[in-house]
N, C-alpha and C positions, 0 to 999 in steps of 0.2 A: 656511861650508864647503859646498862640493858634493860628490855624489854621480856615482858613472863614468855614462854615460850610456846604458847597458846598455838594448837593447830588449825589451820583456816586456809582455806581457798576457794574463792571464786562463789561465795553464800557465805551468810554471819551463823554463826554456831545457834543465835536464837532471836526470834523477831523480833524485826526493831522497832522499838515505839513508830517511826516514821511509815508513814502508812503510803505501800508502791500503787499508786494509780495508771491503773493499763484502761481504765474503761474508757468512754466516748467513742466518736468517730476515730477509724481507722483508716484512713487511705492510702498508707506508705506499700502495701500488698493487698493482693487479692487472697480472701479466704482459702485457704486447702484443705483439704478432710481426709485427700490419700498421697500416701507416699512421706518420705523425706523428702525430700526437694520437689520441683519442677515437675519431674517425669516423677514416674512409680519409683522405679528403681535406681535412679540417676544417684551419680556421685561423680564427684572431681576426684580425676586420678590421684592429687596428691595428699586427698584424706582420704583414699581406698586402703584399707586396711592390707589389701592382700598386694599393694605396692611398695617399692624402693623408700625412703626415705626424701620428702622433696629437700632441693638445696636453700638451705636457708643460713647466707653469710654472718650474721651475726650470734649461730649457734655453733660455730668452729667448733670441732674441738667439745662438744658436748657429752658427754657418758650416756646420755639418758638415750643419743641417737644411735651408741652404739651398740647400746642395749638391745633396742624396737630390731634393729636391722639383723643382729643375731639371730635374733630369733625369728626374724621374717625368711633369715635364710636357709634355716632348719625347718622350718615349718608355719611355713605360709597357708592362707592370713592370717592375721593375729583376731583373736575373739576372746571371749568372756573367759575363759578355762585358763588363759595364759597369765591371767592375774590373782593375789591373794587378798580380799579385801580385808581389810587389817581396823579402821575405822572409819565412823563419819565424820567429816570435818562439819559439813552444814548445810543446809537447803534453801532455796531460793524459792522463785515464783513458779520454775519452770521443771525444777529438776533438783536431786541431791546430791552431794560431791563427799568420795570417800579418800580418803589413805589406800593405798593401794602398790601390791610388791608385783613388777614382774618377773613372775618365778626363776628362778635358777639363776637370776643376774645382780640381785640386790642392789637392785634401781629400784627407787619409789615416784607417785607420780600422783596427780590428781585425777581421779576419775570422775564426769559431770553423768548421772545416769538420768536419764529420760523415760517416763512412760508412756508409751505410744498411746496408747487407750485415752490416758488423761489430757494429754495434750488433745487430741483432738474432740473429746468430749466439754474442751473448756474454751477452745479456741487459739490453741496458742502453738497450734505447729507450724505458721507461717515467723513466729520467733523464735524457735528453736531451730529452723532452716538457718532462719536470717545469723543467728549467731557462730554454727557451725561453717557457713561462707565467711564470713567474716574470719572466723581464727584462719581458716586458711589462707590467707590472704596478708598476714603478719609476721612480719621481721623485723623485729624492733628490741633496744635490752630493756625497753618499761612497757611489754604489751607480751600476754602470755604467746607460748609455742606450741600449735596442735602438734602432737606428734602421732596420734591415729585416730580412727573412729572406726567403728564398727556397730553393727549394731543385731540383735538377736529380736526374738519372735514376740518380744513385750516390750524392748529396751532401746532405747539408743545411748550410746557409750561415746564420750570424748575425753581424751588422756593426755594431759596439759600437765606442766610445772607444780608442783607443790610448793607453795610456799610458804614456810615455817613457822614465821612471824607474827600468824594473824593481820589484821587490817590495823588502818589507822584510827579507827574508833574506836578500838580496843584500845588499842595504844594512848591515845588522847587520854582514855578514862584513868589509867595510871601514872600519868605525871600531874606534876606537881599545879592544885586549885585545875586540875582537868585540862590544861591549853598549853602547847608548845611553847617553846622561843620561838621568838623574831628567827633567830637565827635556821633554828629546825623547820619552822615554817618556809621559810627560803628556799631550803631542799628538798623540800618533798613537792613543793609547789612548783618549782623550777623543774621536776623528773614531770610532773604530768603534764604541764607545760609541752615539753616536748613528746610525751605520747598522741597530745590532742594533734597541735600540727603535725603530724605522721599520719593521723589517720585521716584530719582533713586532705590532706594530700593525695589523700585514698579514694574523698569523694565519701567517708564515713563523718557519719554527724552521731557523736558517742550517746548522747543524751540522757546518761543515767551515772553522771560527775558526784561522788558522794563519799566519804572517809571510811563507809563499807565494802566499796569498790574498791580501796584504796590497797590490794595486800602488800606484804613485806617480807622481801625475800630475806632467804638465811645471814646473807651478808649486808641485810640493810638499806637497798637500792626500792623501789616499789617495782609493782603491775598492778595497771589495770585489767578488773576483770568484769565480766558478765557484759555481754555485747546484744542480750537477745531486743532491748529497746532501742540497737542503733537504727540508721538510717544511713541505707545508701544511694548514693548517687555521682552524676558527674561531674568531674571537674576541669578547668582549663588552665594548668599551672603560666603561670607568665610572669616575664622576670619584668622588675617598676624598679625606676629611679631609688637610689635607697634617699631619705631623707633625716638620715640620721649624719650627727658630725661630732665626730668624735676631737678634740681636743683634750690635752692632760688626762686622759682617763677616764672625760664626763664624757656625758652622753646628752644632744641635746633634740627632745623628738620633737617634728612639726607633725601633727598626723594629716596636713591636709596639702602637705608639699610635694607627696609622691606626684609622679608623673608617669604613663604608661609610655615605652617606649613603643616605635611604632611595629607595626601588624610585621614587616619584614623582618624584623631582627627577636621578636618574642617568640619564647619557645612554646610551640602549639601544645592544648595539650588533647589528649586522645579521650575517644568515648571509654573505653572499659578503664575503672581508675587501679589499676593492678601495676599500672607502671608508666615512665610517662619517657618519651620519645623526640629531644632537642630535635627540631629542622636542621640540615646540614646544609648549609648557605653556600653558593658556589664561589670560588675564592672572588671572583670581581665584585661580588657583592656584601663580603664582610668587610664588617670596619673593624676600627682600630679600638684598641683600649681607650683610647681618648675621646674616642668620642662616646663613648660610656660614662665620660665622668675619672676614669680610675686615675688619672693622672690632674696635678694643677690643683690640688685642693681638692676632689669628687672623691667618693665611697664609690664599691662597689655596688654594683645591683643585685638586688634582691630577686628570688625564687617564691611570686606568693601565688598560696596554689589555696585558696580560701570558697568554699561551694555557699556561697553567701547567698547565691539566687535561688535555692532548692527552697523548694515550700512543701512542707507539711499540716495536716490538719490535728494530726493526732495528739490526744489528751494524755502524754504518759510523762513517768518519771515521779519522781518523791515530791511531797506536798512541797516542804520547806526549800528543796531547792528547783521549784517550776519556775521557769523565765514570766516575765508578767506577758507576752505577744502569748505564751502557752496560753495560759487562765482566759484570755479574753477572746482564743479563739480564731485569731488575726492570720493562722498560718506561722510557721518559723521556720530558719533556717540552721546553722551552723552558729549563728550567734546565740544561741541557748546554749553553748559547750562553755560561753565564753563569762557568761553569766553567771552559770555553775560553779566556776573558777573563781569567782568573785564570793560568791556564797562559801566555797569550799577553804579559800584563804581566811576569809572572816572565821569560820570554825574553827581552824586551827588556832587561830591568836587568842579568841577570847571563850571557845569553850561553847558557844552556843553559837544559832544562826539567827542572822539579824532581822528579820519578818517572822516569828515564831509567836503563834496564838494559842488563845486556850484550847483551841480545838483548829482541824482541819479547815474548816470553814473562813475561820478567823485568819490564821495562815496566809491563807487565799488572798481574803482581803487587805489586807499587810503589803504583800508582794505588790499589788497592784497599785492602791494607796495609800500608802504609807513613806514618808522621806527614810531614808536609809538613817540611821542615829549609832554612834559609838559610845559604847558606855566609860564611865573616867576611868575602870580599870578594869582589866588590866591597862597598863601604856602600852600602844605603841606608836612606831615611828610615823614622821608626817607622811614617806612616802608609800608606806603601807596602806596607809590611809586614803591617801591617792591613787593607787593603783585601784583598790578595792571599790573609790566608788569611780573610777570610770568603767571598770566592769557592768558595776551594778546600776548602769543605764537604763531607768527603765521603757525607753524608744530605742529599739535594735540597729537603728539606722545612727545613732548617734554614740554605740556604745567601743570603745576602744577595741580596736581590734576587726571591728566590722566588715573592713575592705578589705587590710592588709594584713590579718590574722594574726597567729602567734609572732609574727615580726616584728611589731609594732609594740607589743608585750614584752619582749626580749630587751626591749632598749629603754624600757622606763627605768626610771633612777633607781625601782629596788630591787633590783638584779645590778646594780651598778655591781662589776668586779668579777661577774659570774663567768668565769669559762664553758661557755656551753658545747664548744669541745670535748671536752675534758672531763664534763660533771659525771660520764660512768666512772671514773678511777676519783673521784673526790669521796671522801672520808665522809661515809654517814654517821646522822647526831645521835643515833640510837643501831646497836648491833643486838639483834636478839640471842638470845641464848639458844645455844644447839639441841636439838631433838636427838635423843636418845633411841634411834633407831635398832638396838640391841633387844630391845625389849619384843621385838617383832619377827626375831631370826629363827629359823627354821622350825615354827610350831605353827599351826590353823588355832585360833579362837577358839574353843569347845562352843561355843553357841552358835559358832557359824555353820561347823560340820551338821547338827542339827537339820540347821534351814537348807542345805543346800542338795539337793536333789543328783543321785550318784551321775555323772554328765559321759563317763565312759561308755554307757551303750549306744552316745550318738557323740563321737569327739568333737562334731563341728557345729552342736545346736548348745550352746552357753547359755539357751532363755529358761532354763530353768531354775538358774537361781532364783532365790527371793532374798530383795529388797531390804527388806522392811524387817529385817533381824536386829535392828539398831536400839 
């Protein structure tokens, strides 16, 4: 079965009923008014447009890199003029995201455009920083790839993956009574799955988990996209007793079995979460495999790098999937990603989300109190059902995955069979249909030539496009 071949990245083509709550208290940053980032003029070398391509192992072998780099090397930096904006895919809270060729290469790409003025007229340039540090910061095959930024005298620009497919709430709306398989759900939950512990690893608390978020690359696989509501912070990876025991194929979890091993042999982990850094133990002081467990009946040890202690205050993210510690105020951590996941599996199985009122309001009160309830159908399986409501905990401290993060999630019985090796070359339930990029070859729009303002008497000021020709 394929999918319409709907263009979308990283914004929905048009607002969603669910209404994005950014208001209250903010304290995950301080206010800014100037500048991108920090400084005025600051930038990380490896989103300077007018640098090398950073290495980034998991985009081997990419076209799209060796695209950016040709042309970096003919004609450094790369800016607004080196692209032909072809269409809009959609717009977000913060910004709009087009189709986009760079010239001469017939490489396409997503471009996320920013308005400086707006942004900081509404408050929201300390989340467009926030999201821009962040893509630079990811290497991952279900987490988009900056591959520049730049930015001109109106605009700021970020040129990420395009991907084909649309989201999974599109997608949702065309199969059959609106809701996945068991099966389909499996896999796309199992790929975010492992985006989330990637970025918790990172010390990112994603906090805006939603089937809008959810896009679909051309061959099937997801990304998550839009990061301007994350939350970063530190974290301290450390390898614990695994306490999972595999016999015949089962899997059987205690979650309150782990054991930390001690301060000497856990791998520390560092303040800045960009990468983490084993202790190298001098040889009279490592032990043996055995005494890890690996031998005699033990599992290996586990890697849980979970920023559970980070507390926030802030009031953000979609009504229907706010953690109830969000709504009440309490402060939250990393366990509102985990929560989301709970919400975000429920959507998938049965088409809607399980605390949904007639209004916002109601919503609200739902999440907080209301027992989680499944409706008689669709079916599904009992441990579906299980997993979703240990998720949907609604005391953070009690809710699966709390301590020991996506690890603990990985070994419940409905991933029973899942290679998560493996799951990038596993055969996704839905391949969309290919975009016809022909349609786009060597002609400009007529309505764009229109809008855009002749750029050759200044080659390196690109802020005179406009926008808003869509």
């Amino acid at each position: 079965m394929k999918s319409g071949s709907t263009l979308n990245n990283n914004s929905r083509p048009q607002p969603s009923p669910r209404e994005r709550k950014g208001a209250g208290v903010n304290s995950d940053s301080s206010n800014q008014s100037q500048g991108w980032a920090s400084g005025t003029n600051s930038r990380s070398d490896s989103l300077d447009s007018s640098t090398s391509a950073p290495f980034k192992p998991h985009t081997g072998g990419d076209v799209r890199w060796d695209a950016i780099n040709s042309v970096l090397a003919r004609d450094s930096p790369i800016g607004l003029n080196h692209f032909r904006l072809l269409k809009r895919l959609g717009y977000g809270d913060i910004g709009s995201v087009y189709l986009v060729e760079l010239r001469g290469t017939n490489t396409f790409f997503a471009m996320k455009v920013m308005d400086k003025a707006s942004l900081v007229s509404r408050n929201k340039l300390v989340r467009a920083h926030t999201e821009r540090e962040i893509l630079g910061l990811l290497d991952h095959p279900f987490l988009p790839t900056l591959y520049c930024y730049f930015e001109t005298e109106k605009f700021y620009c970020l040129v990420m993956e395009f991907c084909s497919g649309g989201n999974l709430h599109s997608l949702r709306q065309k199969q059959h009574n609106k809701h996945f398989t068991e099966e389909a759900a499996r896999f796309y939950v199992s790929e975010v799955l492992l985006a989330l512990e990637y970025l918790h690893m990172l010390g990112i608390v994603y906090r805006d988990l939603k089937p809008e978020n959810v896009l679909v690359r051309d061959e099937g696989h997801i990304m998550l996209s839009d990061f301007d509501l994350s939350l970063r912070c530190s974290v301290s990876p450390t390898l614990v007793k695994s306490s999972s025991v595999h016999e015949g194929g089962g899997t059987t979890v205690s979650r309150n079995a782990a054991g930390l091993l001690d301060d000497e042999n856990a791998v520390q982990g560092c303040i800045q979460p960009t990468s983490f850094f084993p202790r190298i133990l001098p040889k009279k002081s490592r032990k043996s495999k055995s005494d890890f467990g690996l031998f005699g009946g033990g599992s290996m040890p586990e890697l849980m790098a979970e920023p559970s202690n980070v507390r926030s205050m802030s009031f953000v993210g979609t009504h229907e999937y706010l953690a109830p510690e969000i709504i009440r105020g309490e402060g939250h951590g990393s366990a509102v990603d985990w929560w989301t996941l709970g919400i975000f599996l429920y959507e998938l199985l049965h088409g809607t989300t399980p605390f949904k009122g007639a209004g916002n309001k109601a919503t609200l009160f739902n999440v907080v109190g209301q027992p989680l309830k499944f409706p008689d159908a669709p079916l599904v399986s009992k441990d579906a059902k299980d997993l979703i409501k240990g998720l949907l905990v609604k005391e953070p401290q009690k809710r699966i995955a709390y301590k020991r993060g996506a690890t603990e999630i990985k070994q419940h019985p409905f991933f029973e069979g899942m290679n998560w090796a493996l799951i990038r070359s596993a055969m996704p339930p839905i391949i969309p249909d290919p975009v016809d990029f022909s349609q786009y070859a060597s002609k400009e729009p007529a309505h764009i030539s229109k809008k855009v303002t002749d750029v050759s008497k200044n080659s390196n000021d690109s802020s005179y496009v406009e926008f808003e020709y869509f």
